[in-house]
N, C-alpha and C positions, 0 to 999 in steps of 0.2 A: 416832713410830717410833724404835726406838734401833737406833744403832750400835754396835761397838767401836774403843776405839781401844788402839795399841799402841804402844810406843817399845821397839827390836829392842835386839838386844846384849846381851840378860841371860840370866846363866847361871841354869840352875834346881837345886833342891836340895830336898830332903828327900820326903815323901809323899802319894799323892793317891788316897782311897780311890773305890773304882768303884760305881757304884748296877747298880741292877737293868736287866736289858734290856731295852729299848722292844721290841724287837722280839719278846721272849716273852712278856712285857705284853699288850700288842695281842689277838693270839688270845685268851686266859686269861682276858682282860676280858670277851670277847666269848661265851668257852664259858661263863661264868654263867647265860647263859638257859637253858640244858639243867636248872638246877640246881630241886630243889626249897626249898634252904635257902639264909640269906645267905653270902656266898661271902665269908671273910677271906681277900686277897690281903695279902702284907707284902711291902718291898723294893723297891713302885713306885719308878720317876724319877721328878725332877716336872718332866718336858716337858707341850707344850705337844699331841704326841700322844694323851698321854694323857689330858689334860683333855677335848677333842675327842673321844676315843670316849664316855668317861664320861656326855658330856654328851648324846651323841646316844641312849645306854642311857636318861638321865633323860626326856628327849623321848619315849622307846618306852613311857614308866611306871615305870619302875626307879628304885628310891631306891636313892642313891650317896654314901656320907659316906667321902670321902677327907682323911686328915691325917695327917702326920707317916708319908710314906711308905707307910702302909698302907689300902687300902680296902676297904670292907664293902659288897656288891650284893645288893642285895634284888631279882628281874626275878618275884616272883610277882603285883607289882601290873603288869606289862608290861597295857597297855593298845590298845595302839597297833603296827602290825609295818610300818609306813611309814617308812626312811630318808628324811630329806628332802636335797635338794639343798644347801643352806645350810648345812648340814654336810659333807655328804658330798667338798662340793667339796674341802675343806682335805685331806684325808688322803685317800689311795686303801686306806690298810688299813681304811677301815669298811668296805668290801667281806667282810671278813670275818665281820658280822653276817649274812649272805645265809643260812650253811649251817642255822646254831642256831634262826632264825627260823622258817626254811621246816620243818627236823624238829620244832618244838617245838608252831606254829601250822597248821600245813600250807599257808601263803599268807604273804607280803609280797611287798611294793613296796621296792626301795634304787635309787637314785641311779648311774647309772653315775658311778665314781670319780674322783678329780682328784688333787692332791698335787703332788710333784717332777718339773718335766719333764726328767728324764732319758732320757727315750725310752719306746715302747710297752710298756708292760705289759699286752697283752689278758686280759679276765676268761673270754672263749670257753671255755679250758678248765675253768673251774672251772663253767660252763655247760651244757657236752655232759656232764658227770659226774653232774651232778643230773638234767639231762633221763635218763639210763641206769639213774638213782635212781628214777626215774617222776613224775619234777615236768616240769609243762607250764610251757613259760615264754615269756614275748613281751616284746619291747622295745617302750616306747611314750611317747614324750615326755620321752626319758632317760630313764625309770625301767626296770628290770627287774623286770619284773612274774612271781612263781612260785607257782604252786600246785599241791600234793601232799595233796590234801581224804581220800585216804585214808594216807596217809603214805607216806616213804617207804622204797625196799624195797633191801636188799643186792642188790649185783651186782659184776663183777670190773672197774676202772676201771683204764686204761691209759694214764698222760699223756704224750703224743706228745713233752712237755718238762719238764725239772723246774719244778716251779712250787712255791715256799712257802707263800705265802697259798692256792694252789688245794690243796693239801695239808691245809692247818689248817682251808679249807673242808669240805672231804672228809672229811675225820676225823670232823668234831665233825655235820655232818651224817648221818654214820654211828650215831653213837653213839646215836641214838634209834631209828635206823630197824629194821626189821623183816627181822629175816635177818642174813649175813655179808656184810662188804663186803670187796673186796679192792683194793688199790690197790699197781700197779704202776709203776715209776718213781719210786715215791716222794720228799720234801726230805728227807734226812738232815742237816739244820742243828739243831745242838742246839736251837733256839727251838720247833721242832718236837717235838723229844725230849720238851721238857716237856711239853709240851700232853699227848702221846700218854701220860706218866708218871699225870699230874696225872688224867687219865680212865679209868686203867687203875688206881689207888687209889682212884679212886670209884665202882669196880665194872663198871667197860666190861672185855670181856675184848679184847685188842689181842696182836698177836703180830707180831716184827719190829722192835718199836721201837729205832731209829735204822737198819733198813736202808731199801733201793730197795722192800720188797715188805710190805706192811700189811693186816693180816687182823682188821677189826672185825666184832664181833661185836654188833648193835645191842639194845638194852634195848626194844625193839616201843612204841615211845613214851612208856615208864616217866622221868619227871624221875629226876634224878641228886641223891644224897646228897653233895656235894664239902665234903671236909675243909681248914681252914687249911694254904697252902701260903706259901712263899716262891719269888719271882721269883730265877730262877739271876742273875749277876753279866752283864753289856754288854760282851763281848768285845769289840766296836768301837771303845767308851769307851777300852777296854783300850788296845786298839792303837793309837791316837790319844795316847793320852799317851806311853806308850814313845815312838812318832814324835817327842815333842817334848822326852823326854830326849834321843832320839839326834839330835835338825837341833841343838841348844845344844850338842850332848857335853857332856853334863851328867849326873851321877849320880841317877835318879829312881828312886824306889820304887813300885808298884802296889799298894794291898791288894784284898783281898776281890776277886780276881779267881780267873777258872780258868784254869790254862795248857792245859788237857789241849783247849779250846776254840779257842787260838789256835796250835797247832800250825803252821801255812803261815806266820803273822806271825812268828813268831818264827825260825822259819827263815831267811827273808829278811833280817829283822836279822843272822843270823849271819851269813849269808854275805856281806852289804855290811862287816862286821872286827867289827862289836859283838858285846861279850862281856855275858852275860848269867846271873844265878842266878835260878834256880828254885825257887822254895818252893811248899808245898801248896796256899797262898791267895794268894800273891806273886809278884811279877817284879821283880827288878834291875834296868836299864840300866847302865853303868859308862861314863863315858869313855873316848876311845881317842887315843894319840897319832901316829896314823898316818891318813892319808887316806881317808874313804870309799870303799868299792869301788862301782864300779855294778852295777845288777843288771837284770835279765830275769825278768819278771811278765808273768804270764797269768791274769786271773780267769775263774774256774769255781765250779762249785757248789760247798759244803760236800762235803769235805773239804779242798778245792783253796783258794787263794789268795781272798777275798772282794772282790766288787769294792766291796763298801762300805768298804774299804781301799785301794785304788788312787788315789785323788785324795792323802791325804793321804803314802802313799809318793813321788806324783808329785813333793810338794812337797820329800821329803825327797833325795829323787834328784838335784836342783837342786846337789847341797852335794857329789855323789859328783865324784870323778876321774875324768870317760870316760864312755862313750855307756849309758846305761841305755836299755832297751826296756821300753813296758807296752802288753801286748794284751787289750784292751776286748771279750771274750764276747759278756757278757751283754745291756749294755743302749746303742742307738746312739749316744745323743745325754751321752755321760756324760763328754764332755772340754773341759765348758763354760768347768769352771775353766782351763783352758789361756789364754786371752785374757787374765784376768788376774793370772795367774802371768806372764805376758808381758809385763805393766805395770810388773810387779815389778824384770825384769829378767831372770828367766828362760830359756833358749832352749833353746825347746821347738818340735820341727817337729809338724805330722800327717800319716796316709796312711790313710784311712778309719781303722780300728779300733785303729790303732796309731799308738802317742806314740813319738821320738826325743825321749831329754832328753841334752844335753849338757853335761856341770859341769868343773867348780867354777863355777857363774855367782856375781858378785857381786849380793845383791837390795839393792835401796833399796825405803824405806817410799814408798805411794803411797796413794791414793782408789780402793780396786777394790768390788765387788759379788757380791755370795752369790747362786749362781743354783741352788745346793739343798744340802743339809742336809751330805753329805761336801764338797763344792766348801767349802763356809764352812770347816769344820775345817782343810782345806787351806791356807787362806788365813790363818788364826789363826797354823798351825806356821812358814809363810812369813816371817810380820812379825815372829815371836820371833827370829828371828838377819837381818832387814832394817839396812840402814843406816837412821837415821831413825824418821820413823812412819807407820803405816800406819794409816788409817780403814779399815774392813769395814763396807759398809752391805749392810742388808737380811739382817741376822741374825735374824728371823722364822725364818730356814731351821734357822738353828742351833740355835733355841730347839724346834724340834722333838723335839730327837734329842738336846739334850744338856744334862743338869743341875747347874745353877750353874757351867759350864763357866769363866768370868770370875773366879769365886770360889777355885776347885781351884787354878789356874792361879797367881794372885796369894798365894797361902799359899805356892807351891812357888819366889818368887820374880820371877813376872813382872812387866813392868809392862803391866798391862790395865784399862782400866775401861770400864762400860758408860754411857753419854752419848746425851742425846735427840736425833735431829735438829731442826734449828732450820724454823720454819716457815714 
């Protein structure tokens, strides 16, 4: 198992281009089986994600030749519409195969899901949508067992809560079905947008795309012709490195990113004193000679503040002048990294869903533990301005979500390397 180690105190400099986002990835990979041709996707990450869905496609009969960022999915030899558990466990977005399988096959078996314990993510609602869809489904030995032996049919879906993944389920089990489907409440997260883009050039007709209200139009079980696309740019990636221009006050560059996607992050930067340019594919960071402000975050859905950014703000909060607040929405169990941020040095209070951070704290490097995929990023930005060094074990989590993250990082000046634990 590897770790990272780090030794703090260094300033960073120059630029760190951004990969594609795992998390529009994920769907994209998955909406192939609707396809009748092989599906060039370009721009993958190469996490550890994505390998993981890839591999549970090859498991279903799908050939998958992934290299040099771009892959090619053949799912006309799919064989197979059985998630198994042994996958499934790693990643809760294979749940995402549920939709495309059931419209494409009229039956599978998946895995109820596993991944990051950050708290409940129930699949219910991506559940009662398909039962509405006219799929029978029973839970039986963890598996969710669905079948729709005549297909399934448009109807108007209402999700009691935003849901992403129950969205990109929804969609893309749409888009075979028979009839118009309507989904209300919809994710308006760009990772979504794509999907909805990416299906509505390959001839789904979709209307709404990027609001709360989505009107598919299903091809009555017709496979889908999808053209070579490219995965949009990792807005989280995004925000994750800016966070570690700004905990160094360090001048850092972003390429190949979208600002128009990080709107809430960039805000917040502004308003903690950093100054920042905007380019069409770019962000600046600049140093600042005056003290961090603290700030007050609330994660919400897309368009609001992302909580897959809130841990690593957490960290950056640490460095501000004065009492920062961040209030936890979305998901319970998501302030795992608080304990060791605490080891760091830290001082950080809780009160159910909200964090008190009070700074300037001094951090010293320590031995702490990634207990999921932002909590690790958090912990990386930490140790870059630590006294000392800091080990980060159980970066599994990180290698999820973030590619060659040790490598970006070390180009722009750090000092990081990736090292085996001993046995």
């Amino acid at each position: 198992m590897d770790y990272l180690h780090i030794k703090g105190s260094s300033k960073l400099k120059g630029s760190i281009e951004i990969s594609g986002a795992k998390n529009a990835s994920l769907p994209l990979i998955a909406m192939s089986i609707l396809a009748k041709n092989t599906v060039i996707i370009k721009n993958l990450p190469s996490v550890a994600d994505i390998k993981t869905l890839l591999k549970l496609l090859t498991n279903l009969g799908a050939k998958c030749n992934f290299e040099d960022e771009h892959v090619a999915v053949d799912t006309s030899s799919i064989n197979e519409t059985k998630a198994t558990y042994d996958i499934v466990k790693t990643m809760r977005a294979s749940i995402l195969v549920l939709g495309p399988l059931l419209t494409r096959f009229g039956h599978c078996e998946v895995s109820l899901p596993g991944g990051c314990a950050i708290g409940q993510r129930p699949i219910d609602l991506h559940l009662k949508a398909l039962e509405q869809m006219g799929a029978e489904i029973d839970i039986r030995a963890g598996y969710i067992e669905a079948r729709a032996p005549q297909g399934l049919h448009g109807c108007e879906i209402i999700f009691d809560k935003i849901t992403v993944t129950g969205t990109a389920n929804i969609v893309m089990a749409a888009a075979l079905a028979h009839g118009e489907t309507s989904i209300i409440n919809a994710a308006r997260e760009p990772e979504v947008v794509q999907l909805c883009e990416v299906l509505a050039n390959s001839g789904v007709e979709i209307e709404g795309i990027g609001t709360a209200v989505l009107k598919i139009k299903g091809s009555d079980g017709k496979l889908l012709e999808i053209d070579e696309f490219e995965i949009i740019p990792d807005r989280i990636e995004a925000g994750t490195y800016l966070c570690a221009g700004a905990i160094t006050n360090s001048e850092l560059t972003i390429n190949k990113a979208e600002p128009k996607h990080l709107d809430s992050v960039l805000a917040k930067l502004e308003e903690m004193g950093f100054c920042l340019t905007i380019e069409d594919k770019s962000i600046t960071i600049h140093p600042i000679d005056k003290p961090i402000k603290p700030v007050k975050i609330v994660t919400q859905e897309y368009p609001a503040f992302p909580t897959d950014m809130q841990a690593q703000f957490m960290a950056l909060a640490t460095q501000a002048e004065g009492v920062s607040i961040i209030e936890e929405r979305l998901f319970e169990n998501r302030f795992m990294h608080v304990s060791e941020l605490q080891r760091m040095g830290a001082d950080i209070s809780l009160n159910g869903h909200t964090a008190t951070i009070n700074g300037k704290s001094k951090l010293t490097g320590a031995d702490v533990m990634a207990t999921d995929l932002r909590a690790s990023s958090a912990l990386v930005l930490a140790a870059l301005i630590a006294e000392g060094e800091t080990d980060i074990h159980r970066i599994y989590h990180l290698d999820r979500g973030y590619d060659a993250l040790e490598k970006k990082l070390k180009a722009v000046g750090a000092q990081v390397e990736r090292l085996k634990e001993k046995a």
